[in-house]
C-alpha positions in Angstrom: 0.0 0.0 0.0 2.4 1.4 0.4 3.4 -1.9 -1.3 2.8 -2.6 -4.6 1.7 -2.8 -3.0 0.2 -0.5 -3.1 -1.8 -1.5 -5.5 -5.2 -1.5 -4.1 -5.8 2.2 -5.7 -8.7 3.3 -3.7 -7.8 1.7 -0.8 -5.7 4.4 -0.2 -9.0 6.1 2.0 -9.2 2.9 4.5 -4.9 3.1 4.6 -5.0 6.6 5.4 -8.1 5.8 8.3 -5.7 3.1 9.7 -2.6 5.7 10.6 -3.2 7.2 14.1 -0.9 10.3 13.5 -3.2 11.2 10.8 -5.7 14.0 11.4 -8.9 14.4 9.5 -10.6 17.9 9.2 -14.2 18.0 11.0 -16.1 17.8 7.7 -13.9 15.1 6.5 -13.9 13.0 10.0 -17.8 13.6 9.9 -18.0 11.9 6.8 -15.7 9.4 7.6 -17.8 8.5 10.5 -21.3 8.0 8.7 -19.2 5.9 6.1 -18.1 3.9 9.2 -21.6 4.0 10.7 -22.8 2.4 7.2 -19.7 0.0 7.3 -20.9 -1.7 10.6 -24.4 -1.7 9.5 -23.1 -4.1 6.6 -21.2 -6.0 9.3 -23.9 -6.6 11.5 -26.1 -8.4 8.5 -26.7 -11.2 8.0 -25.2 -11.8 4.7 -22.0 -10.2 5.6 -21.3 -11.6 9.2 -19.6 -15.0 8.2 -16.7 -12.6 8.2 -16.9 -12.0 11.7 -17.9 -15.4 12.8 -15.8 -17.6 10.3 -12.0 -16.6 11.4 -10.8 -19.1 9.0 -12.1 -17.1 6.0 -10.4 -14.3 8.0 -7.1 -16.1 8.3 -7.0 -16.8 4.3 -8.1 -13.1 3.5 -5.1 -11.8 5.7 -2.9 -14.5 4.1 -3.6 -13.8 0.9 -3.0 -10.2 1.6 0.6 -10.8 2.8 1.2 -13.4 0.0 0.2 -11.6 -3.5 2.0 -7.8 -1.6 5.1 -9.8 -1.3 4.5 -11.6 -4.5 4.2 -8.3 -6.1 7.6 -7.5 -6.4 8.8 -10.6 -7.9 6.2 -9.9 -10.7 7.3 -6.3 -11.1 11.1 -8.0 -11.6 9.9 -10.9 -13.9 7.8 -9.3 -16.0 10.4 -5.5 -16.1 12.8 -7.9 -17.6 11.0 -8.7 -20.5 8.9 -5.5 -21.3 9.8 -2.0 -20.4 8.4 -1.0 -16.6 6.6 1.3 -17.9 5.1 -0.9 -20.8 4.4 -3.6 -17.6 2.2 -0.5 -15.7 0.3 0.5 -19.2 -0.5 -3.0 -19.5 -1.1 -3.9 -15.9 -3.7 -0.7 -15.7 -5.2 -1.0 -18.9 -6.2 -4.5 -19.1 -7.5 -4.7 -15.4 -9.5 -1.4 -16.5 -10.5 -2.9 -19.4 -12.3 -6.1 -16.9 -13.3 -4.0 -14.6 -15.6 -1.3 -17.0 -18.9 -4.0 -17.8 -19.1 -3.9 -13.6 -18.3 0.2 -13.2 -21.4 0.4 -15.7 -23.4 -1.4 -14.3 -22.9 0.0 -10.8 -23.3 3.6 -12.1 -27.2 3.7 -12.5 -27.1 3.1 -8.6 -24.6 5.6 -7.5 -24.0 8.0 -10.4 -20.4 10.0 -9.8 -19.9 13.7 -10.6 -17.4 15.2 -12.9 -15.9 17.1 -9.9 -15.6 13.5 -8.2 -14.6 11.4 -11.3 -11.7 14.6 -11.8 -11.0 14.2 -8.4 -10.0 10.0 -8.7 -8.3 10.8 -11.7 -5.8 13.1 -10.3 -5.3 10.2 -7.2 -4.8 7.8 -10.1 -2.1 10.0 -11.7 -0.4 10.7 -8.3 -0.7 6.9 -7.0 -0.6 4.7 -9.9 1.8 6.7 -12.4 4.0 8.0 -10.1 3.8 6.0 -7.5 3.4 2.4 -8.8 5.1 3.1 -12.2 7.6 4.3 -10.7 7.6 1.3 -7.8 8.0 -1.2 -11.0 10.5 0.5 -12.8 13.0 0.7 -9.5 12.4 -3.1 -9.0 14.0 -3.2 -12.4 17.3 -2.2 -11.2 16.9 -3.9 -7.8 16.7 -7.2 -6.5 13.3 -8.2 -5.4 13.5 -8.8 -2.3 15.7 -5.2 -1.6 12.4 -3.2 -3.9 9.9 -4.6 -0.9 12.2 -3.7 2.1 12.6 0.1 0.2 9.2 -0.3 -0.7 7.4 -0.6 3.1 8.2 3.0 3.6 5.3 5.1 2.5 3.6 5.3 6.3 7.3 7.0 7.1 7.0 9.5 4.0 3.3 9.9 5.3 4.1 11.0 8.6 7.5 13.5 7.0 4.5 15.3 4.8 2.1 15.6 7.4 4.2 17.8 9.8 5.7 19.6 6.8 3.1 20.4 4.9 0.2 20.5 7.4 2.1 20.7 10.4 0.3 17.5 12.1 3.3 17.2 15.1 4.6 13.3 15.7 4.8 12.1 18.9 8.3 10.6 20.6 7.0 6.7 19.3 6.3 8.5 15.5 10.1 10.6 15.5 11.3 7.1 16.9 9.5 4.8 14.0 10.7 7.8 11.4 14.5 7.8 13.0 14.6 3.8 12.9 12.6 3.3 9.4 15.0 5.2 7.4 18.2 4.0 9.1 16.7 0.8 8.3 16.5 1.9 4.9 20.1 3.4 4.3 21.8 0.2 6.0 19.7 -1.7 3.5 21.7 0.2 1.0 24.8 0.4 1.9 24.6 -3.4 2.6 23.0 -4.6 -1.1 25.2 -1.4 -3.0 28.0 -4.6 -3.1 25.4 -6.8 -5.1 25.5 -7.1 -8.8 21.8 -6.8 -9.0 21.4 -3.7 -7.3 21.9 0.1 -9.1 21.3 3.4 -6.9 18.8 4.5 -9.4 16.8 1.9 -8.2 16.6 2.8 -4.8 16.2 6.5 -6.0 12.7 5.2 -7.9 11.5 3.1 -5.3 11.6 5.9 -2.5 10.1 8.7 -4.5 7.4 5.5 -5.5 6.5 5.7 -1.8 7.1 8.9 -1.3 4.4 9.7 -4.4 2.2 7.1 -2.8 2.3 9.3 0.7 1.6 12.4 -1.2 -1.5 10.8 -2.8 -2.6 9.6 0.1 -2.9 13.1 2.1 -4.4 14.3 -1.3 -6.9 12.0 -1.5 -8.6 13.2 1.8 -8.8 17.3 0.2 -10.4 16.0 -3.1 -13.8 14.7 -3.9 -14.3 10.9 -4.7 -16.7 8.8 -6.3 -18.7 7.2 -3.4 -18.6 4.0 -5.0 -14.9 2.6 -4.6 -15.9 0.7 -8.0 -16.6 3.5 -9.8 -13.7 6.1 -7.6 -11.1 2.6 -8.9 -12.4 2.8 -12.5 -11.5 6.3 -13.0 -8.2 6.0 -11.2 -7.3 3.5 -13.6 -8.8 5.0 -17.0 -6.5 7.7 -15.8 -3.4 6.6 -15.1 -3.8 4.3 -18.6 -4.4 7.3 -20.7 -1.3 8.9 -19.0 1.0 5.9 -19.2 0.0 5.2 -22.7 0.8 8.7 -23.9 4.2 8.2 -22.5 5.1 4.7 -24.0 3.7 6.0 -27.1 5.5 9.2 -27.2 8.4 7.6 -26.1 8.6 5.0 -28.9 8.7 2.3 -26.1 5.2 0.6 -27.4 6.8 0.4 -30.5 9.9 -1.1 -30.0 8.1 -3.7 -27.9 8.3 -7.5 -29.9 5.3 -8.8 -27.9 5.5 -12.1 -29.6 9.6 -12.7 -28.2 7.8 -12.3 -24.3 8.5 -15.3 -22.5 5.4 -16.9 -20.8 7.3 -16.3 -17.6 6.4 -12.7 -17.9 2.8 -12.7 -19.2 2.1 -15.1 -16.5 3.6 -12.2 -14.1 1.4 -9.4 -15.7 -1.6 -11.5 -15.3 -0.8 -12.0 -11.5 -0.5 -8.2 -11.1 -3.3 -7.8 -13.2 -6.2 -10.2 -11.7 -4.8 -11.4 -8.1 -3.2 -8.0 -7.2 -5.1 -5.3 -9.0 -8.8 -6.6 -9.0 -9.1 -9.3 -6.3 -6.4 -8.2 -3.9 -8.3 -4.6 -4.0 -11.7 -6.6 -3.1 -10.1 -8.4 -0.4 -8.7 -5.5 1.1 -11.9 -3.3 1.3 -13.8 -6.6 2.6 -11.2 -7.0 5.6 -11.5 -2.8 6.3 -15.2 -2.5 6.2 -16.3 -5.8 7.8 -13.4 -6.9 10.3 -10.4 -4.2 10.8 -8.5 -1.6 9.4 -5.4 -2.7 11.4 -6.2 -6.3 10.8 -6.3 -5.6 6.6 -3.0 -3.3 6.9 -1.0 -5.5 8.5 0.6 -6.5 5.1 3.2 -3.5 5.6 4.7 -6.0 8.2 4.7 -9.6 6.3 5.0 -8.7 2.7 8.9 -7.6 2.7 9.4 -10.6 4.7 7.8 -12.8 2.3 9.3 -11.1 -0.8 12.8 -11.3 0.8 11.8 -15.3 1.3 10.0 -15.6 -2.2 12.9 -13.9 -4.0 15.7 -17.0 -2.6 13.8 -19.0 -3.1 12.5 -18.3 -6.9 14.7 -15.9 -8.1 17.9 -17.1 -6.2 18.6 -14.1 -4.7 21.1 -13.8 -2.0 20.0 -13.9 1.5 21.9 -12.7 4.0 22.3 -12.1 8.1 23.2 -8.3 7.4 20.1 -8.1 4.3 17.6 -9.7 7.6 18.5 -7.4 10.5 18.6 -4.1 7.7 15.4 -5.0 6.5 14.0 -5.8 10.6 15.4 -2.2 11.4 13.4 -0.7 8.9 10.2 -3.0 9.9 10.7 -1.6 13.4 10.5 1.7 12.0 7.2 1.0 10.0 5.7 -0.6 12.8 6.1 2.0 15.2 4.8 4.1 12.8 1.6 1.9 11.8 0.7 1.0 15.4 -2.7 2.3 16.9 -2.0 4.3 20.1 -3.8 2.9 23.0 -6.3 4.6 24.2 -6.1 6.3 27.9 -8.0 4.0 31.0 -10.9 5.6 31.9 -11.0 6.5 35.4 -13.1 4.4 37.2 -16.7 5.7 38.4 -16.5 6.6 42.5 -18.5 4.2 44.7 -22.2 5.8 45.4 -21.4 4.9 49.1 -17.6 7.5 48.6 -19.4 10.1 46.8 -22.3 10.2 49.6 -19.6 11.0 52.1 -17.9 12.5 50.3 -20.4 15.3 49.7 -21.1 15.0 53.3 
């Protein structure tokens, strides 16, 4: 989400809900409370409360959620190696748009979106999908794998650096802390893999300012109007960011220069992973798991899916994996976590005794 993850585009609205040091203006958090009053209205029916009764569905819907974020970036290398990154992200956004439009349509005589709205998911599909997961896909290119999801996990730390500097939202001591640890995390994750054949700075470069782009979207997204229905609010962001991204590969002479019948099935298989499991049924998954169990539960990918990557990436790709590349990438998890994790709340005090208040009036 952050992660390739990112790549639940509207999701970004439930991933911004889940981040405690994020403040909502009054209009905004007003809203956000009658969608949440709606929310639990789903969850108490009868239709939808298998989710809250059946904790193995739950267990495979947080499972999968970790698996396809980590798998993500092994897709983004397999499939950048035999088409351009950018020709992967045209692709990726253009075919799961082209799937998803019969079931926008149909959902549109129900909850019609404005042009103010539809403008206002397009410019989120710019910011989070071109320059954020574009971007995300072409740094894996010049990374290993496993290295892209470590850089990768670090949007909530961007998220938290562009709250206090652009709306000057202070961070408390555990925030600076998960900020301070996050990107030391990062840089020793650097210097560490800067030995390895696989890995080029420009890579790293792309992957931060991925997430960094990603955090920028994320803020933006709660200042501009949005389709109320996410199928719709996704549609747009992806008609979008397709019509950008297919200027550029055009322009650029990249479509043309692509020999789409010398692709191994290696990387259409890879494109078709990012385009069905990630794109279209990871993004369901997601929003099911916000609305109907917990917005922590359904982000607690930003913890598991470098793990997995950096597991996924030995194992299939052969990457090197190292004591140095584990406790790097656990300093930057530290860093994320701290920065992900709910505050507690403050104990009540407990109610006086009827019997102590009498005498103490007395």
């Amino acid at each position: 989400m952050l992660y390739a993850m990112r790549i639940t585009p509207m999701a970004v609205e439930h991933y911004r809900h889940s981040h405690s040091f994020l403040k909502l203006e009054p209009e905004l958090e007003s809203a956000r409370q009658s969608r949440q009053g709606r929310a639990s209205m789903i969850a108490t029916n009868p239709a939808t409360s298998g989710w809250s009764t059946h904790r193995g569905w739950i267990a495979l819907a947080v499972g999968y959620q970790w698996f396809y974020n980590g798998a993500n970036f092994l897709a983004f290398k397999v499939a950048g190696n035999a088409f351009h990154p950018l020709m992967v992200a045209t692709l990726r956004f253009s075919l799961a748009a082209l799937i998803l439009l019969p079931v926008a349509l149909a959902r549109w005589r129900r909850a019609p979106a404005s042009l103010r709205e539809l403008g206002g998911a397009a410019l989120i599909g710019v910011t989070m999908l071109v320059a954020s997961q574009a971007l995300a896909i072409w740094g894996t290119h010049f990374l290993p794998a496993g290295v892209a999801a470590v850089f990768g996990s670090s949007s909530p730390l961007f998220l938290a650096v562009f709250a206090w500097a652009v709306f000057h939202q202070p961070l408390t001591r555990r925030q600076l802390a998960g900020v301070a640890i996050g990107f030391a995390g990062l840089a020793l994750m650097g210097w560490t893999s800067a030995r390895g054949s696989e890995f080029r700075p420009q890579g790293a470069v792309l992957a931060l300012t991925a997430c960094a782009a990603w955090a920028a979207g994320s803020l933006l997204a709660s200042r501009v109007p949005l389709p109320r229905d996410p199928v719709i609010g996704l549609m747009a962001q992806l008609a979008s960011a397709s019509g950008v991204l297919g200027a550029m590969v055009g322009v650029s002479g990249i479509a043309a220069a692509t020999r789409f019948t010398r692709v191994p099935l290696a990387a259409w298989a890879a494109l078709a992973f990012l385009v069905i499991a990630s794109t279209l049924i990871g993004y369901a998954v997601f929003l099911s798991l916000n609305a109907r169990v917990s917005s922590t539960l359904a982000n607690t990918f930003n913890y598991a899916a470098p793990v997995i990557a950096l597991g996924l990436s030995a194992l299939l790709l052969h990457e090197p994996l190292t004591l140095v590349k584990l406790a790097s990438s656990g300093i930057a998890l530290v860093g994320v976590a701290l920065m992900i994790a709910r505050e507690r709340p403050e104990r009540p005090e407990e109610p006086q005794p009827l019997r102590q208040r009498h005498h103490l009036r007395e």
